[in-house]
Jmol script that loads the backbone (N, CA, C; Angstrom):
load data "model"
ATOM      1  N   UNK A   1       0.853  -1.180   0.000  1.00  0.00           N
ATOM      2  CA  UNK A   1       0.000   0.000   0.000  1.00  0.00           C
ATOM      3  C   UNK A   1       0.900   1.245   0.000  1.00  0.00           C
ATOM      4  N   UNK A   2       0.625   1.864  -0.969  1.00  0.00           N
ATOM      5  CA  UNK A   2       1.596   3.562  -1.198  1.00  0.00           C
ATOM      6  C   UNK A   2       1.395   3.997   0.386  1.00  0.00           C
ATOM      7  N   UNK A   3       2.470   4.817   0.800  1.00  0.00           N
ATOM      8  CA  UNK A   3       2.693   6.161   1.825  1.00  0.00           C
ATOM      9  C   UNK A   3       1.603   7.304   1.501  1.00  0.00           C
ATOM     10  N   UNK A   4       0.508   7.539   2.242  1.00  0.00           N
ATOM     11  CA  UNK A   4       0.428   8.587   2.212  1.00  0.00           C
ATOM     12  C   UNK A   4       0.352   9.972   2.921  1.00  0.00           C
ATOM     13  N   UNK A   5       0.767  11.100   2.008  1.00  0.00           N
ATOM     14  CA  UNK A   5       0.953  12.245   2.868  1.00  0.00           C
ATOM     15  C   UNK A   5       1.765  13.476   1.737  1.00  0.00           C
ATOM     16  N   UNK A   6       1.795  14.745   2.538  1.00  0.00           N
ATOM     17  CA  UNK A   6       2.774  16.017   1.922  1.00  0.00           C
ATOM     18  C   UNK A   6       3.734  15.473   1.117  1.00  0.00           C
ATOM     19  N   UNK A   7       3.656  15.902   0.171  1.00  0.00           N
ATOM     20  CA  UNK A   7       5.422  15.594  -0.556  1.00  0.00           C
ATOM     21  C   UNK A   7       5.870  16.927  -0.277  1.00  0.00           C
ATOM     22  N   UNK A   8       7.474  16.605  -0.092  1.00  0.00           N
ATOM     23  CA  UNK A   8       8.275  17.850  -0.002  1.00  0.00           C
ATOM     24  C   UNK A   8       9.554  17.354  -0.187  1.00  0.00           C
ATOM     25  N   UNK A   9      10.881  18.020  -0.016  1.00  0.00           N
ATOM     26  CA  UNK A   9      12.019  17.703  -0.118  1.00  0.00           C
ATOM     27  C   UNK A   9      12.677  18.030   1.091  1.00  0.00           C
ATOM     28  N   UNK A  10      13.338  16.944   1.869  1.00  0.00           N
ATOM     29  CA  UNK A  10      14.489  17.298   2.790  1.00  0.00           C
ATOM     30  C   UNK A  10      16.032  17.048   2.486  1.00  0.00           C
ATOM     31  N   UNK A  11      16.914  17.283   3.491  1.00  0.00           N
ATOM     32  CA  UNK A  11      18.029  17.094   3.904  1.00  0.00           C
ATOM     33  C   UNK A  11      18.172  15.479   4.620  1.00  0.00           C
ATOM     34  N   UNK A  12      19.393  15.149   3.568  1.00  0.00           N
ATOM     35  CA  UNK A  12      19.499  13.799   4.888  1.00  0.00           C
ATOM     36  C   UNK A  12      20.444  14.507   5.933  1.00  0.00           C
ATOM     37  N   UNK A  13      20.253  13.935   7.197  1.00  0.00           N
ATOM     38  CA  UNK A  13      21.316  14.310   8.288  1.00  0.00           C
ATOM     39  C   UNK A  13      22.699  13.795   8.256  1.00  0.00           C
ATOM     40  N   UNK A  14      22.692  13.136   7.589  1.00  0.00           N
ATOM     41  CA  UNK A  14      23.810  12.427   7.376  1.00  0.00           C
ATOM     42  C   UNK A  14      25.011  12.300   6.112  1.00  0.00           C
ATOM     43  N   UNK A  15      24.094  12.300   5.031  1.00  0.00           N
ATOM     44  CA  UNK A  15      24.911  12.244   3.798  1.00  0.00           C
ATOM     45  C   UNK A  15      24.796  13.547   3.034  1.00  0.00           C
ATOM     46  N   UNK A  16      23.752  14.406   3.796  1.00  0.00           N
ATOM     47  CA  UNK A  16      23.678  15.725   3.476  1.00  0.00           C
ATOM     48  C   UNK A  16      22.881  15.639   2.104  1.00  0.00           C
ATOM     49  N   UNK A  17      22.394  14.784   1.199  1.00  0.00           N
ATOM     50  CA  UNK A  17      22.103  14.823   0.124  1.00  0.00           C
ATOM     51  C   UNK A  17      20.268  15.557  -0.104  1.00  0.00           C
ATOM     52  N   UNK A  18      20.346  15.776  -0.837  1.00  0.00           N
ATOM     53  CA  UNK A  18      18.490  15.822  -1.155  1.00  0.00           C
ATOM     54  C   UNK A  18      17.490  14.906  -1.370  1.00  0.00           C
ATOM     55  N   UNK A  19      16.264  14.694  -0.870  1.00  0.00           N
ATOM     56  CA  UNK A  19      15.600  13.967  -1.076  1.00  0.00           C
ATOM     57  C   UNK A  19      14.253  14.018  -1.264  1.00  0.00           C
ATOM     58  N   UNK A  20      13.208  13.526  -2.119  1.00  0.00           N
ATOM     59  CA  UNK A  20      11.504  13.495  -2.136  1.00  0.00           C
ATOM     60  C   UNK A  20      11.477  12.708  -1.195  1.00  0.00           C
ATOM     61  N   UNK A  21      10.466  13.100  -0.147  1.00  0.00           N
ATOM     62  CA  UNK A  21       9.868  12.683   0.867  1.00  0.00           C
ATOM     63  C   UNK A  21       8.374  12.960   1.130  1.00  0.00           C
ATOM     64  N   UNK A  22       7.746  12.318   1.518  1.00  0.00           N
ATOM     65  CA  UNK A  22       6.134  12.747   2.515  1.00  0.00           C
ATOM     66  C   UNK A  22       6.246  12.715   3.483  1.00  0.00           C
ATOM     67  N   UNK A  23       5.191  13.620   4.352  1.00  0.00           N
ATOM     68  CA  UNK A  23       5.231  13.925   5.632  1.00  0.00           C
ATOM     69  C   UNK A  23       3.814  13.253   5.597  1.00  0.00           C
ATOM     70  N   UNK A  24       4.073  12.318   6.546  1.00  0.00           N
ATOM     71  CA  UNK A  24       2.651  11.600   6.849  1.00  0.00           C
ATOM     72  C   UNK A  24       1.955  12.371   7.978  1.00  0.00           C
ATOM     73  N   UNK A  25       0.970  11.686   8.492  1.00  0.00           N
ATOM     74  CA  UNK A  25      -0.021  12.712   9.435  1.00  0.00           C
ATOM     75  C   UNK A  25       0.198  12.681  10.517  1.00  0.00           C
ATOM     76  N   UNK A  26       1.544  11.125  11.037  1.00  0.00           N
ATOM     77  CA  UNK A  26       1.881  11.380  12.539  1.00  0.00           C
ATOM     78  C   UNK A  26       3.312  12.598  12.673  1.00  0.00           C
ATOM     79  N   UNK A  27       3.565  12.745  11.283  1.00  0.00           N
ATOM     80  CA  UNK A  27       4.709  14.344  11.308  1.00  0.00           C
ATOM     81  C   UNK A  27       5.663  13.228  11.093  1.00  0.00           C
ATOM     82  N   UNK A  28       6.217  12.038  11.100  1.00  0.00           N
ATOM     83  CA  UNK A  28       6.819  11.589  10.351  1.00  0.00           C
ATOM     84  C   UNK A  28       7.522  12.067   8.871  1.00  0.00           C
ATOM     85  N   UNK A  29       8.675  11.494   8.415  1.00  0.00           N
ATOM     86  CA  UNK A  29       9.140  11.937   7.184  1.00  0.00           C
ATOM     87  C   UNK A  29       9.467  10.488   6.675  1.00  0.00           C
ATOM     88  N   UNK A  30       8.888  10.157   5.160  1.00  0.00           N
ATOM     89  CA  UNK A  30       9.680   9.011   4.750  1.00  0.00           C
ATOM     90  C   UNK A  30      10.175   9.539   3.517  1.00  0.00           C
ATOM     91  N   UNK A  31      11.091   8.798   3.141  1.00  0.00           N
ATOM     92  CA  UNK A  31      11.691   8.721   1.986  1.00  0.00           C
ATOM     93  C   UNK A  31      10.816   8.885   0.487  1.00  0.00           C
ATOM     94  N   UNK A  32      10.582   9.233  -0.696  1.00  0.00           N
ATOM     95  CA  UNK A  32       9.995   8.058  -1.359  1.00  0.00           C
ATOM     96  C   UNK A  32      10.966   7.832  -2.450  1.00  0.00           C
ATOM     97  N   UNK A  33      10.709   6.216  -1.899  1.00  0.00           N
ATOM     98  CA  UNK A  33      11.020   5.152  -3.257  1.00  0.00           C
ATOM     99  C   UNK A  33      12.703   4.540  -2.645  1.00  0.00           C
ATOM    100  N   UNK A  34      12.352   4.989  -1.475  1.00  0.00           N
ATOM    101  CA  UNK A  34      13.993   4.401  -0.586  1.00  0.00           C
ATOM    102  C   UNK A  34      13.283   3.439   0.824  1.00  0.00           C
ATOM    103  N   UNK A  35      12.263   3.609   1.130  1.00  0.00           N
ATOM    104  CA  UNK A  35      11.490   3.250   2.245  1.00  0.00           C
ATOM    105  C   UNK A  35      11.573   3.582   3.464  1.00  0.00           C
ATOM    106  N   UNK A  36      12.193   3.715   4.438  1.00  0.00           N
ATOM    107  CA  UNK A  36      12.496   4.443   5.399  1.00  0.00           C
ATOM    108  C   UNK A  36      13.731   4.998   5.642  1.00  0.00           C
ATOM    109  N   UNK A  37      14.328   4.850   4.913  1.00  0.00           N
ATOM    110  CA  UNK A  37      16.016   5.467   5.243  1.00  0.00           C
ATOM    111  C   UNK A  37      16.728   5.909   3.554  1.00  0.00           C
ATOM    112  N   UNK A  38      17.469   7.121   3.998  1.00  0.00           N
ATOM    113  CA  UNK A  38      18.071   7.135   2.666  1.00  0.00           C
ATOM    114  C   UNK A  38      19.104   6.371   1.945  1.00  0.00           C
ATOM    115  N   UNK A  39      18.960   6.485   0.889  1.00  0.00           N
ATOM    116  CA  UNK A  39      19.891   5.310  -0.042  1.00  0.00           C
ATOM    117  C   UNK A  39      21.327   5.475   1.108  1.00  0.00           C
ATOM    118  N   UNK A  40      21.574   6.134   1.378  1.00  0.00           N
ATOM    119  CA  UNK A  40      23.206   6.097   2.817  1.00  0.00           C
ATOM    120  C   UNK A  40      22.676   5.647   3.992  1.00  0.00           C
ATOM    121  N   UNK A  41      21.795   5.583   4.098  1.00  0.00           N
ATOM    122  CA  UNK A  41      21.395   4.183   5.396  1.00  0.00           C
ATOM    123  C   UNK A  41      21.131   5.211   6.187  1.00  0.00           C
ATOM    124  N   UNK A  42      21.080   6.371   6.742  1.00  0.00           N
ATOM    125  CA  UNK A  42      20.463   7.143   7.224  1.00  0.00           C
ATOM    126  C   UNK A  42      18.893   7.574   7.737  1.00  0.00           C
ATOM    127  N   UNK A  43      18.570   7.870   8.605  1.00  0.00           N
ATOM    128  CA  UNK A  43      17.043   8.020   8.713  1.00  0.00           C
ATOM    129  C   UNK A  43      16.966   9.080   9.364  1.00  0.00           C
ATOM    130  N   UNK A  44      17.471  10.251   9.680  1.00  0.00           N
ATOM    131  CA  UNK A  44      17.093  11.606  10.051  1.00  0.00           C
ATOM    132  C   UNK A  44      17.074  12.916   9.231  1.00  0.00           C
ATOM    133  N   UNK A  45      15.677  13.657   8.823  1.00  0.00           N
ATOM    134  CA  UNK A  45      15.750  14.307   7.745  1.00  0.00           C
ATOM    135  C   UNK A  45      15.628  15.598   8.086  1.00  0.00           C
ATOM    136  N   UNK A  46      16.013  16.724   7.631  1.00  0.00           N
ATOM    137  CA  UNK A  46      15.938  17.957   7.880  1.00  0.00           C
ATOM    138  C   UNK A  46      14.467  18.570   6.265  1.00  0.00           C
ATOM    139  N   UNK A  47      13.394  18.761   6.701  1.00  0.00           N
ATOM    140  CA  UNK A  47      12.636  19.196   5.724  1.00  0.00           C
ATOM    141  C   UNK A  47      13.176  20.929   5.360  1.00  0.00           C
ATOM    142  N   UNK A  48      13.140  20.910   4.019  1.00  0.00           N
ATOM    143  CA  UNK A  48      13.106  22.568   3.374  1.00  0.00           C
ATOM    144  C   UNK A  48      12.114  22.890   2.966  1.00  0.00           C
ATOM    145  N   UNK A  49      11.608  24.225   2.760  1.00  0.00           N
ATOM    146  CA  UNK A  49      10.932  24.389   1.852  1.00  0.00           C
ATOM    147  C   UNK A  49       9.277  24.582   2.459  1.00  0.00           C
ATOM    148  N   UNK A  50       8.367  24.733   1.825  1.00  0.00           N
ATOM    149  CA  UNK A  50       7.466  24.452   2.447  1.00  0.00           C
ATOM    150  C   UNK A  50       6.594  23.183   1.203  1.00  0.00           C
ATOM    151  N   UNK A  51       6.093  22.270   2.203  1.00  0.00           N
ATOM    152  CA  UNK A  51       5.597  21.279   1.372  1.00  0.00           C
ATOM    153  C   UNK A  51       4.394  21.033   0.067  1.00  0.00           C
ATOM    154  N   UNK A  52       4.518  20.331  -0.361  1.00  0.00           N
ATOM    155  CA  UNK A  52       3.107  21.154  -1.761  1.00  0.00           C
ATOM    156  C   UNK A  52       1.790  20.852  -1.089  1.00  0.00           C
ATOM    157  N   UNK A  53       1.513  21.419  -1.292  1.00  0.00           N
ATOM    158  CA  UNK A  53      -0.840  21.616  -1.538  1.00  0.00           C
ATOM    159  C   UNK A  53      -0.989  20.041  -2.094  1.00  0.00           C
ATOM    160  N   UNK A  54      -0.738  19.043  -1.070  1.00  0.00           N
ATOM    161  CA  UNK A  54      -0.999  17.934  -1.938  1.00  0.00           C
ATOM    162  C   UNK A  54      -2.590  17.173  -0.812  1.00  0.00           C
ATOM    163  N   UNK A  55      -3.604  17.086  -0.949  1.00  0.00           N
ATOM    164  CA  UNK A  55      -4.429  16.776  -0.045  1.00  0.00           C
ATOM    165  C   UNK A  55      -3.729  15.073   0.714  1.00  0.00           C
ATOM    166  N   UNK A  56      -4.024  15.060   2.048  1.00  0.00           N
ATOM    167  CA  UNK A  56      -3.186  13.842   2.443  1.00  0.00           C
ATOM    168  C   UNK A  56      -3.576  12.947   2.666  1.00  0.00           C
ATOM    169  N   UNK A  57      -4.798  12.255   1.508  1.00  0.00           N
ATOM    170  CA  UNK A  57      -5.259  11.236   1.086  1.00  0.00           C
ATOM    171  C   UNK A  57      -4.742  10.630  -0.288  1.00  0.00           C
ATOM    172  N   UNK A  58      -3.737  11.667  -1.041  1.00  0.00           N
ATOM    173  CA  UNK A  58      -3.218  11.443  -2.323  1.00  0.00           C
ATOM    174  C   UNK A  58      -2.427   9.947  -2.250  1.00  0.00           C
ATOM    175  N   UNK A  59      -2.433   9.503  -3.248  1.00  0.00           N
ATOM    176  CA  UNK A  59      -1.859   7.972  -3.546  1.00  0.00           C
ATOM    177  C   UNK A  59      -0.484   8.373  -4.952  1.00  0.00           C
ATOM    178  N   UNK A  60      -0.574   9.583  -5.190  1.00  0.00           N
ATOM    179  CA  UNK A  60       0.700   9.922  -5.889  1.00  0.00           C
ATOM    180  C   UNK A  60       2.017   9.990  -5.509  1.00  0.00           C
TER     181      UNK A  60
END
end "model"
wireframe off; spacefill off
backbone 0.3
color backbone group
């Protein structure tokens, strides 16, 4: 079953790189298309930006 929630882009904490992520509704951040951690094995994200107008029932 898809993640759903906000898409936006963070910071990994770790490898510093960029990433598409959703912010699900418990304020969680996942990855997408890495599953919970970034491709550097990392799992703490710094969000930028402000996230899109995406309603957070979307399956996109």
């Amino acid at each position: 079953m898809p993640v759903k929630g906000r898409r936006s882009i963070a910071i990994c904490r770790r490898c510093n790189g960029a990433i598409a992520v959703r912010i699900v509704s418990d304020g969680s951040i996942r990855p997408i298309g890495t599953g919970t951690h970034c491709s550097c094995g990392g799992d703490s994200f710094d969000v930028i930006g402000s996230p899109e107008s995406v309603p957070n029932d979307s399956t996109e």
